[in-house]
N, C-alpha and C positions, 0 to 999 in steps of 0.2 A: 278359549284358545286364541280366538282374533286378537283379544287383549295383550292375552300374553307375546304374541308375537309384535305386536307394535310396542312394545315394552322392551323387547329384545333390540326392535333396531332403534329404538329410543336411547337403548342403555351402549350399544355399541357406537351414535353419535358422540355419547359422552366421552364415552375411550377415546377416541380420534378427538376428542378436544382436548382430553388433556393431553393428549402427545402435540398437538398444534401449540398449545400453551408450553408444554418444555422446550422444546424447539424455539419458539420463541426467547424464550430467559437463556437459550445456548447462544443463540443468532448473537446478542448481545452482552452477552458473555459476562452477565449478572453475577454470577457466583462462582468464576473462574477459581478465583484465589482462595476459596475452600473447598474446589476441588480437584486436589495432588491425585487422587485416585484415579477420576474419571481422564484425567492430563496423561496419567501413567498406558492408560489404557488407549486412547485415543490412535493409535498409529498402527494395532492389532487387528490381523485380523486373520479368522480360522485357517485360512489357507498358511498364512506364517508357519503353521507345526507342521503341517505336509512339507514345504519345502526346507525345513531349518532340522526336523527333525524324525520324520515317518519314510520320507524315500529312502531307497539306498544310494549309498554312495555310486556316483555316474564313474564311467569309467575316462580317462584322461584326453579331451578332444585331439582329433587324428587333423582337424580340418582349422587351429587357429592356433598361433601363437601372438604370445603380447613383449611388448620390445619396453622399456622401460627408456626414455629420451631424460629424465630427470630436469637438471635447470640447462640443459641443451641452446645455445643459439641457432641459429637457421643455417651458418655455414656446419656447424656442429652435424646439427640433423641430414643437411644437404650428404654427408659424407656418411653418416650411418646409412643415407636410401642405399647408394654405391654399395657399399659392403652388402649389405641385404640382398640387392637384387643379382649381384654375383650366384647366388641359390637358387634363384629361380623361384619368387612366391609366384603368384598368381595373381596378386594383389597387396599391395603396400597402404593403409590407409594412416595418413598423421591424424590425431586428436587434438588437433590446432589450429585458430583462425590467428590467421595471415592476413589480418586488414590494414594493419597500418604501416610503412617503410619502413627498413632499418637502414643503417651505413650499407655505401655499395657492397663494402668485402663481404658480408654477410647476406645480401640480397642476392649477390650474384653468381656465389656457389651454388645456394640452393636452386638459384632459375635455373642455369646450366643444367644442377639436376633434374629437375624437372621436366626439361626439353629432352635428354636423355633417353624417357622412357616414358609409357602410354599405359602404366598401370597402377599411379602414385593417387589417390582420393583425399585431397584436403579438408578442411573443416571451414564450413559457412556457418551463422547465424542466423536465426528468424530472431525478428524484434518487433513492440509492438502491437502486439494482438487486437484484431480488430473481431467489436464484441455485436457489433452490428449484422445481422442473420440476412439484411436482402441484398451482401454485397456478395462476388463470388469470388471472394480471397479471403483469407484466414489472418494474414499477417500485412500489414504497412510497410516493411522493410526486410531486407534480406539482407547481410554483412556477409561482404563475400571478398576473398584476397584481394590482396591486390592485383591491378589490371597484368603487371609481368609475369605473376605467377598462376594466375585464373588461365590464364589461355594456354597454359602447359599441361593443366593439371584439370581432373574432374574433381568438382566438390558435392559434400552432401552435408546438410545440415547438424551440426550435434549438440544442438538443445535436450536436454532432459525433465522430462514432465516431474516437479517437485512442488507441494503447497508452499515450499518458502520465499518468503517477499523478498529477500536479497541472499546473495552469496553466503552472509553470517550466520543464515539462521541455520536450525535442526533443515535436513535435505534428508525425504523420502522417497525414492523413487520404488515407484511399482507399475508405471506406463510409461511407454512411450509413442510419442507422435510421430507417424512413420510416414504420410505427404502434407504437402501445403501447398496454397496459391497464395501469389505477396501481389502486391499490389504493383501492377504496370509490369510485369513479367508474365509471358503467356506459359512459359514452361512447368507444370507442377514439380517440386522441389521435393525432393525425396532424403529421410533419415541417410545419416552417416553409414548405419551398419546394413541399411537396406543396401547403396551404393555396392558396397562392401561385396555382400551376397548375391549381387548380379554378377560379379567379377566371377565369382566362384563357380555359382548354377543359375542361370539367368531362367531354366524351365521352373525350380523350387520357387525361386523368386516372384514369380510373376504368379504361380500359384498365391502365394503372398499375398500379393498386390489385388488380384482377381476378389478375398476377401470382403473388400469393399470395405474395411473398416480405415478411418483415419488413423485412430487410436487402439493400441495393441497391449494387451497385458501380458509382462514381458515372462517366460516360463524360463527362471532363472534355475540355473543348473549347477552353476559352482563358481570357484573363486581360482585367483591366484595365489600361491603360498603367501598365508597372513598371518601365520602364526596363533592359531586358535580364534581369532575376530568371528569369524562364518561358518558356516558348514561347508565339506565340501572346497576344502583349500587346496586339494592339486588337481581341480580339474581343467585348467590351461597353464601351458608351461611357460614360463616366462626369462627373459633377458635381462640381464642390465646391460650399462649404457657401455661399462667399461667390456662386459664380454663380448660386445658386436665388435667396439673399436679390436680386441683383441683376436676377434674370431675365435673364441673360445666355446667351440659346439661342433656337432656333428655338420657333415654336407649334406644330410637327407632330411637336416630338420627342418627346414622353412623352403622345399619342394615343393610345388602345387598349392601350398599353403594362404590363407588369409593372415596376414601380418600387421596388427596393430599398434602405432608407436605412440603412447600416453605415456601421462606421468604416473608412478607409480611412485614418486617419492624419491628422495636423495638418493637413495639408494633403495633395491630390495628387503623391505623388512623395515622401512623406515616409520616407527612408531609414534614419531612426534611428527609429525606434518600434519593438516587437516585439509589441505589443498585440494580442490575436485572430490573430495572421498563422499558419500551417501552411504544411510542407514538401506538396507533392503531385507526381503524377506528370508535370507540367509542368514541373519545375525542371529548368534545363537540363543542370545536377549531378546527372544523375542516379545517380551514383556518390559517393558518399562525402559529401552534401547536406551544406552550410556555412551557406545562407542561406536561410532558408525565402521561400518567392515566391508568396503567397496569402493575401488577407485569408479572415475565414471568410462573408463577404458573398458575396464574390465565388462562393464554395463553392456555398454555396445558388443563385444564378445561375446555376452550373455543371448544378444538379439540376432545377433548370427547365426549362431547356435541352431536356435528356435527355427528363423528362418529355414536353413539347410535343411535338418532333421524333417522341419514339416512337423513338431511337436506343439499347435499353440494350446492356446488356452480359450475355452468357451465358457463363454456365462451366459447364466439364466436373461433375456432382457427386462428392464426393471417394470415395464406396464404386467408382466405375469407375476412377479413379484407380490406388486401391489394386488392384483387380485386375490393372487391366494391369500394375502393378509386380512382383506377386507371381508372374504367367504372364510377365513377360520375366525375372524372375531365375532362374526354372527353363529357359528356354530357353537364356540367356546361361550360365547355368551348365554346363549340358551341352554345349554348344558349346566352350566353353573346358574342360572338362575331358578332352572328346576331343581337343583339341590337347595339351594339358597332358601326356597320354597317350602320343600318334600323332607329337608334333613336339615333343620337349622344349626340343631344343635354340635352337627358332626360338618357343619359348610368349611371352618377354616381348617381343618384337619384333610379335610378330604381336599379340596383345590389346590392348597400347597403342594402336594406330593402329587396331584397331578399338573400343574403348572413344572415341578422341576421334571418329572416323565420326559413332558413333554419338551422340555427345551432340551435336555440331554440327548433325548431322540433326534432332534433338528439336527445338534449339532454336529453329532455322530454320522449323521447321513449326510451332511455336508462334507465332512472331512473322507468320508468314503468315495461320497463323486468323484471330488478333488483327487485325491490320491489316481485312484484305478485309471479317471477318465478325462482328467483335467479339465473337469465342469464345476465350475465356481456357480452355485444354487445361493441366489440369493434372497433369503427369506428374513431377513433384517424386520420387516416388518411385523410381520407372522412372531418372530419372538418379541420382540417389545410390546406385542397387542396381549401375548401369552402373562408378559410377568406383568402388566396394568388390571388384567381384570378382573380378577380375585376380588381386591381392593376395588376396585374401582365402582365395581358393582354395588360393595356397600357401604358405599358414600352417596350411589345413587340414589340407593334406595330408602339409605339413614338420614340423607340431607336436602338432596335435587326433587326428591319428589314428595315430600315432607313442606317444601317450600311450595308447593303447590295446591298442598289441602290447608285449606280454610283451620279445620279444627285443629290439625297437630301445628300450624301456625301459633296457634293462642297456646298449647300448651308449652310451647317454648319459653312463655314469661310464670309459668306456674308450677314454681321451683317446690319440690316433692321432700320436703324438710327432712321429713321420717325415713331417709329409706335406709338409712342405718340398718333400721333396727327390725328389717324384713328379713 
């Protein structure tokens, strides 16, 4: 039994090697280009069917509307806040950094507006990211309006956490970074739509914040009319640019309300643009994603949402993860290697169908948390140790440790001519 157990965690080192080894040939991205599959799959992940497709449809938020500014200028905008705030939101937040001058006519409508009123949240930048862990700021640079418009107005960051290296690429967002410290600023810098949701409930808010997390997984709830794109397309009502100009809506719609003015496109419905838009876990694609279905407006309304309700999201932390991978590949392994052992004949029969059991199981129970409880379990490792070591095991035991007896060494050159005819 000693044997066998040092054999078990012999043979589960090797699993963990070859996953270090794939990982590796991914890092370097060796065999990208044959593979369309694993590309396809790459941006998935189980919680996508819970929000794209297992919830019900949410009912139409009472607490946000989205204003549609299109290719608006600044006196443009300056004269939508006027209209707007004639309603009485509660809060006006633009989706726009204001860093660089324009012509006075256009700067000076919208200051005037701004100076007007003490509930308008502009849009800053973080830039930068500083990757050094002993400094105590996150970013090198903050882009923030300019000086006439900063001091009328509050700002709050609306960066969106995406792997993509430039504007061009595929844009995924499924986080958001909600404070920062920048460099040579003492004040921590807080997200756009956090801003936003202190206007609204500063006690939810600060519940929020209390957290302690930098980084938030956003519990995205719905879209605005997109026309099939997402799931979940009226749950904020939205504006164009010509119905504010026209006042073409109710007086009780943007009451007490959070009011956010992005681009949604030329107009409502506008199908050709790709401007600001992001893939998320609303697309109803949610395999092999073709057309992204998400302004980044919309995004931020999404984080509101969250905020208010008090609805996030938890997840498993990854060091429990990792253990339970590490104690199921030792369990799975011994398990299988007493079969491997005890029932040779019936090994590959039998581990297949409990290998697929078992990952169906995981994944089942994942999408169960997620749903009810909105507990992201992640056991990523625990399955990939599941589908290695069936296999894995005997290669160990047909090759790794073959390599290590003398005698089945020599018989590797003592090629068995006859065996035809056994």
């Amino acid at each position: 039994m000693r044997r066998f157990l040092l054999d078990t965690i012999l043979c589960s080192l090797f699993i963990f090697g070859i996953m270090g080894l794939f990982s590796s040939v991914t890092y370097f991205r060796i065999f990208d280009v044959l593979d369309p599959i694993g590309e396809m799959f790459s941006d998935f992940e189980l919680s996508d069917v819970v929000m794209s497709q297992l919830r019900e449809a949410p009912l139409a938020s009472e607490d946000i509307v989205v204003v549609n500014i299109s290719n608006a200028n600044r006196e443009e905008i300056g004269y939508m806040i006027q209209i707007l705030e004639k309603y009485d939101p509660v809060v006006i937040g633009v989706d726009v950094t204001f860093a660089a001058p324009k012509p006075y006519a256009e700067d000076s409508v919208f200051e005037q507006t701004l100076a007007m009123y003490d509930n308008v949240v502009i849009g800053s930048e973080l830039r930068l990211p500083v990757l050094d862990d002993s400094k105590d700021y996150g970013f090198d640079t903050l882009v923030i309006p300019t000086e006439n418009l900063a001091r009328n107005a509050d700002f709050g960051f609306v960066n969106l956490l995406t792997d993509a290296e430039n504007q061009d690429d595929v844009k995924f967002c499924r986080e958001l970074v909600l404070r920062a410290r920048v460099k040579g600023i003492e004040e921590e810098q807080l997200a756009f739509a956090v801003k936003l949701a202190q206007y609204k409930d500063p006690e939810a808010t600060q519940v929020f914040l209390d957290r302690g997390n930098l980084i938030e997984t956003i519990n995205y709830k719905g879209n605005v009319m997109d026309y099939g794109m997402s799931s979940f397309g009226t749950r904020y009502f939205a504006l164009d640019i010509h119905e504010v100009f026209n006042e073409s809506f109710t007086e009780d719609l943007l009451k007490d309300k959070v009011v956010i003015m992005c681009f949604l496109g030329r107009y409502l419905g506008d199908k050709n643009t790709r401007q600001d838009l992001y893939f998320t876990p609303l697309n109803k694609n949610y395999v092999g994603k073709s057309e992204p279905d998400m302004f980044g407006g919309v995004i931020h309304a999404n984080t509101v949402s969250m905020i208010l309700e008090e609805d996030y999201i938890e997840y498993m932390p990854g060091s429990y993860g990792t253990m339970i991978g590490i104690l199921g590949c030792l369990i799975i392994v011994f398990c299988f290697k007493w079969i491997y052992g005890a029932l040779p004949n019936w090994y590959d029969g039998i581990t297949k169908v409990v290998q697929l059991i078992l990952v169906a199981s995981i994944s089942i129970m994942s999408l169960y948390y997620f749903e009810n409880y909105n507990y992201k379990v992640e056991l990523t490792l625990l399955i990939v140790v599941i589908a290695l070591s069936g296999d894995s095991i005997e290669v160990y035991h047909g090759l790794v440790k073959n390599l290590f007896s003398k005698r089945k060494r020599s018989q590797l050159f003592k090629i068995h001519r006859n065996f035809w005819k056994e």
